[in-house]
C-alpha positions in Angstrom: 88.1 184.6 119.8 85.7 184.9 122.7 84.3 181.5 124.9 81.5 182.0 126.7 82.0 181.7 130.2 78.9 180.8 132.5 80.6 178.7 135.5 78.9 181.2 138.0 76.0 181.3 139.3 74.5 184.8 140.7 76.8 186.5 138.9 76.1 190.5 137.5 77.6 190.0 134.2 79.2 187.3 132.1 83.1 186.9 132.3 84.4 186.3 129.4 87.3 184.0 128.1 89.9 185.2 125.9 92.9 182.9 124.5 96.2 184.9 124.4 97.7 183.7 121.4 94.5 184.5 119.6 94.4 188.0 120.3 95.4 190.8 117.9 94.6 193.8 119.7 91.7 195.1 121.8 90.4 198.6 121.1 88.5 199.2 124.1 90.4 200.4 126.8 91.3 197.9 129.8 92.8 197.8 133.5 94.6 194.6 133.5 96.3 192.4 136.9 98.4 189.2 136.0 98.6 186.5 138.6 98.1 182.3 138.7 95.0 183.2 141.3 95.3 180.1 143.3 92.7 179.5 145.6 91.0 183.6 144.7 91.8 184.3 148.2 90.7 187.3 150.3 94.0 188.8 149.2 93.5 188.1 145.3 89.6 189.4 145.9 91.0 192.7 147.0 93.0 193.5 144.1 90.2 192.2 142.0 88.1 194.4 143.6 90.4 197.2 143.3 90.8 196.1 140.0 86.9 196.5 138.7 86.4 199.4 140.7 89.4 201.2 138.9 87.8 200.0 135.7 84.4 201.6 136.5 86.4 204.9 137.6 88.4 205.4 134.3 85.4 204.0 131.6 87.7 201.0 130.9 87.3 197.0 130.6 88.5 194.7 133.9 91.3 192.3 132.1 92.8 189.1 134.9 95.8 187.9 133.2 96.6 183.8 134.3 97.5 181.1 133.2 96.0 177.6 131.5 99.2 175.9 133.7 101.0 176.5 137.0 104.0 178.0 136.1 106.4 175.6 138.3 104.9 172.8 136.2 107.4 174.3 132.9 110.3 175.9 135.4 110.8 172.9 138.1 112.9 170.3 136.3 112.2 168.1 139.4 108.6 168.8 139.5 107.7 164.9 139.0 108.9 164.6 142.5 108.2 167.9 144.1 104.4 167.9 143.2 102.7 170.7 142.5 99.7 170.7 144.7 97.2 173.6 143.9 93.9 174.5 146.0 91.7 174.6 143.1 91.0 173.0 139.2 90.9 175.6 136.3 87.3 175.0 136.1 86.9 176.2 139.8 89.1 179.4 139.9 87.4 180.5 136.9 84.5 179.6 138.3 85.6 181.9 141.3 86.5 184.9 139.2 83.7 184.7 137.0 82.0 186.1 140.7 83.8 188.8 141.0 82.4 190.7 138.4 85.8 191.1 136.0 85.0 191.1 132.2 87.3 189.5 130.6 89.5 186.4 131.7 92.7 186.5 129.3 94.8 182.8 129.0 98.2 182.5 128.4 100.1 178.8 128.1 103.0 179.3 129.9 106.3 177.6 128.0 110.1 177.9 128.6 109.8 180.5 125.9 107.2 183.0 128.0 109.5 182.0 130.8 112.5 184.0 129.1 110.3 186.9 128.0 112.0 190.5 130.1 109.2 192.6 132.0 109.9 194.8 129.3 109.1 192.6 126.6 105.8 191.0 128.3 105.0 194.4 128.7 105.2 195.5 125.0 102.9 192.5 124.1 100.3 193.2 127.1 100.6 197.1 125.1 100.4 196.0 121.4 97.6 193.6 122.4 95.3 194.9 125.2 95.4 198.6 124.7 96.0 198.9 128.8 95.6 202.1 130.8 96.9 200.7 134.0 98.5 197.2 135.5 97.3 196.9 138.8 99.9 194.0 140.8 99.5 192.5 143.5 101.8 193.2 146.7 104.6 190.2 146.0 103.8 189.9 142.3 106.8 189.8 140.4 106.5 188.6 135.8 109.2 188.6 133.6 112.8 186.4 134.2 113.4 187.1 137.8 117.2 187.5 136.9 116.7 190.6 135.6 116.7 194.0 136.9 114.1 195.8 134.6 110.9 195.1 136.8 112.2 196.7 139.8 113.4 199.5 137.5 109.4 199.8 136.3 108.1 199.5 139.8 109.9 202.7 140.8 109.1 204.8 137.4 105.4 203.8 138.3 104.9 203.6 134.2 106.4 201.7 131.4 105.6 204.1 128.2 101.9 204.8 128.0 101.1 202.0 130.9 100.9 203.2 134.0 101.8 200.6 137.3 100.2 200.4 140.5 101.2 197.7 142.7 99.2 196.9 146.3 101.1 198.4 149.2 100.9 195.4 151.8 99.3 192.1 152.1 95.9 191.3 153.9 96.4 189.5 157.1 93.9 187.5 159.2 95.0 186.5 162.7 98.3 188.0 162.4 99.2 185.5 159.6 99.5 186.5 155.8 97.0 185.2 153.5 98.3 183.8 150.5 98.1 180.3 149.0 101.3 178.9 150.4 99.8 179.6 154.1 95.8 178.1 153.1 98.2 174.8 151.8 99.6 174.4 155.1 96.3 175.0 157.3 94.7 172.4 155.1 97.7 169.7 155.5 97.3 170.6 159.5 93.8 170.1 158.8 93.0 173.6 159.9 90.0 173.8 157.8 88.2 176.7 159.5 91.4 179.0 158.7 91.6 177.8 155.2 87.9 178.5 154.6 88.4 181.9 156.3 91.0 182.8 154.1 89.2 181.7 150.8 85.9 183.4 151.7 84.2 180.0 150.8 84.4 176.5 152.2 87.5 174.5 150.4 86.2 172.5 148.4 87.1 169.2 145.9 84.8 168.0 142.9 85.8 164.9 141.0 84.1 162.0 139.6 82.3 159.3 141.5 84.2 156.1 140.9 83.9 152.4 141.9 85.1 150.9 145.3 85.9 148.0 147.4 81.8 148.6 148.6 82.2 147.5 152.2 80.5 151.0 154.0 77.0 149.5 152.6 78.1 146.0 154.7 78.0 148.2 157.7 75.0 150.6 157.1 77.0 152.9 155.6 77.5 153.2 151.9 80.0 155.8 150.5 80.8 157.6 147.0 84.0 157.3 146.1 86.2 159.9 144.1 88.8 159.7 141.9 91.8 162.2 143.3 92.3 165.2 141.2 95.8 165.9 139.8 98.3 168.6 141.1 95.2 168.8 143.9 96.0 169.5 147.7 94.0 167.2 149.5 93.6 167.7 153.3 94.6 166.4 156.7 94.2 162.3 156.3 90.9 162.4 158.6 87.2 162.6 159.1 85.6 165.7 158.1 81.6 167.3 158.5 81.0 168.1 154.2 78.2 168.8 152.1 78.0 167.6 148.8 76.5 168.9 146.2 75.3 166.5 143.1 73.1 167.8 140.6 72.5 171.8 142.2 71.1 170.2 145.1 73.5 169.8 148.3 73.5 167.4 151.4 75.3 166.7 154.5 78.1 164.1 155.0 80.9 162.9 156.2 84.1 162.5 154.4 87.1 160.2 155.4 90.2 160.9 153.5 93.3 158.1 154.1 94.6 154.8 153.5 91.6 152.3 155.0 93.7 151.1 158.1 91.1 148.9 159.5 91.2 146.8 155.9 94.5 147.5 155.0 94.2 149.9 152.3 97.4 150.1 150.3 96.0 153.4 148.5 94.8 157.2 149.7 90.8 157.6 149.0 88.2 159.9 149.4 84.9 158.2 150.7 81.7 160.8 151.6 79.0 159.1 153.0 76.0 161.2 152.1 73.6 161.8 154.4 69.7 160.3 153.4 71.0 159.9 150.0 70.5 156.5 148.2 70.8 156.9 144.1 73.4 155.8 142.3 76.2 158.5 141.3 78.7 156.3 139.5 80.8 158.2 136.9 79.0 161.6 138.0 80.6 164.9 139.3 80.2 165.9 142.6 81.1 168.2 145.2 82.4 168.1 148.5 82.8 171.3 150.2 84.9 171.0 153.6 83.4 172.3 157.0 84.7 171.0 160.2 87.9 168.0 160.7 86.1 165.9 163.2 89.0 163.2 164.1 92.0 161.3 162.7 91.8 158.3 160.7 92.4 155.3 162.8 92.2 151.6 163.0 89.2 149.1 164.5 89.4 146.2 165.3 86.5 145.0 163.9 83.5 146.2 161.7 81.2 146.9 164.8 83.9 149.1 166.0 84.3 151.1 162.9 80.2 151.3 162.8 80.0 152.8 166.0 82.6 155.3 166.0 80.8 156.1 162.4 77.6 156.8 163.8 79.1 159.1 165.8 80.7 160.9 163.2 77.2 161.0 161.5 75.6 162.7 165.1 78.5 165.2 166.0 78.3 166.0 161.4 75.0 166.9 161.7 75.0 169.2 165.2 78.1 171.1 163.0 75.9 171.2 159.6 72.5 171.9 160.9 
């Protein structure tokens, strides 16, 4: 019934992971939000913060209701071609949650059967199961079929039986623009990293695996780690960025180049960090590259020496940014 959960580090209590379809019912009372979470933004950390401190207040368990799948995945017939690009794996928005000191992280699989499921009905289940006091929602969260008219009709009751709903009066704005995970998308496909980290509270970041490549930084004095691109994952702004990477709990400086290779050719996107003062081999291991800075477009050289040089100033104007 329960996985432990210990993705976090320096967190105050252990989130635990619950599987929806293995629950019967819970007999400790609970204040419960539903939401997909993408990103944990500063918006999501304010209801989740509302959230735990409601908890505390009424003597009841913190409950996040998501989901093991992104929702459009099962409702978008045409999702093959409309990709689904999301700011963050499972791993890391559990991860993210686990730090903001909620109890219990409760799964659901969502199917074209949830997806017909009335507010009214969801509701009953989050009631038989969960034992709820309150459902805390978010300013533009909406669950149950969108065509019909019961959740409005619950949103201005305020209660649905013994359940009582709250639901955020406005959403958080930073520089006059929204937060949400629609608006971080865009800042990161302008490569407007410093607004995307803003609104995440935390650099944006990307962990995959080191894989093999084509080896030619190390012909120029430059050697790179190569990572295989994550499914349904946003990358940023083709470019040059200032990183740090972290590999093994310990973290360094680099430079990341995301793009096609122009100056060889390169038929395929990549990811390429060179790491500064970092020599072992990393093949097949996880890593992280947390983004800081987009220092310039990817462009074509001429030649190798050309590419070195403009490299080696990357390197310089990286570490001024990262020290």
């Amino acid at each position: 019934m329960f996985l432990f959960c210990n993705f976090a580090k320096n967190k105050r209590k252990t989130l635990e992971i619950l599987d929806f379809s293995n629950i019967n019912h819970i007999n400790f009372p609970s204040i419960i939000t539903i939401g997909m979470f993408d990103g944990v933004h500063i918006g999501h950390q304010q209801l989740l913060n509302d959230l735990t401190n409601k908890a505390k207040q009424t003597n009841a368990k913190s409950v996040v209701i998501s989901f093991k799948n992104h929702p459009r995945l099962v409702l978008e017939k045409n999702c093959n071609t409309n990709k689904v690009e999301l700011l963050q794996t499972n791993e890391q928005r559990f991860n993210k949650i686990a730090k903001m000191n909620i109890d219990y992280l409760l799964l659901i699989e969502f199917s074209n059967d949830f997806s017909h499921l009335t507010p009214k009905q969801f509701l009953d289940i989050l009631i038989e199961k969960l034992n709820p006091k309150i459902l805390l929602l978010g300013y533009d969260n909406h669950f149950g079929n969108p065509n019909n008219s019961e959740f409005k009709e619950i949103l201005s009751n305020g209660c649905y039986k013994t359940l009582k709903i709250e639901q955020e009066k406005q959403a958080i704005y930073y520089n006059s623009i929204e937060v949400s995970s629609t608006e971080i998308r865009k800042a990161l496909k302008r490569g407007d990293i410093c607004l995307a980290n803003t609104m995440l509270n935390e650099n944006y970041s990307i962990c995959s695996t080191v894989v093999n490549g084509q080896k030619i930084g190390r012909t120029i004095g430059f050697p790179t780690a190569n990572i295989s691109i994550p499914e349904n994952i946003i990358l940023p702004k083709d470019g040059v960025y200032a990183v740090r990477v972290e590999i093994d709990d310990t973290t360094y400086n680099g430079i990341t180049n995301i793009g096609f290779r122009p100056t060889f050719n390169g038929k395929n996107r990549t990811i390429e960090t060179f790491i500064f003062s970092f020599v072992k081999n990393i093949y097949n291991k996880k890593i992280k590259i947390s983004f800081f800075n987009f220092l310039r477009e990817e462009q074509r050289f001429d030649n190798k020496e050309l590419l070195k040089q403009q490299i080696q100033q990357d390197y310089e104007k990286a570490n001024q940014i990262l020290s």
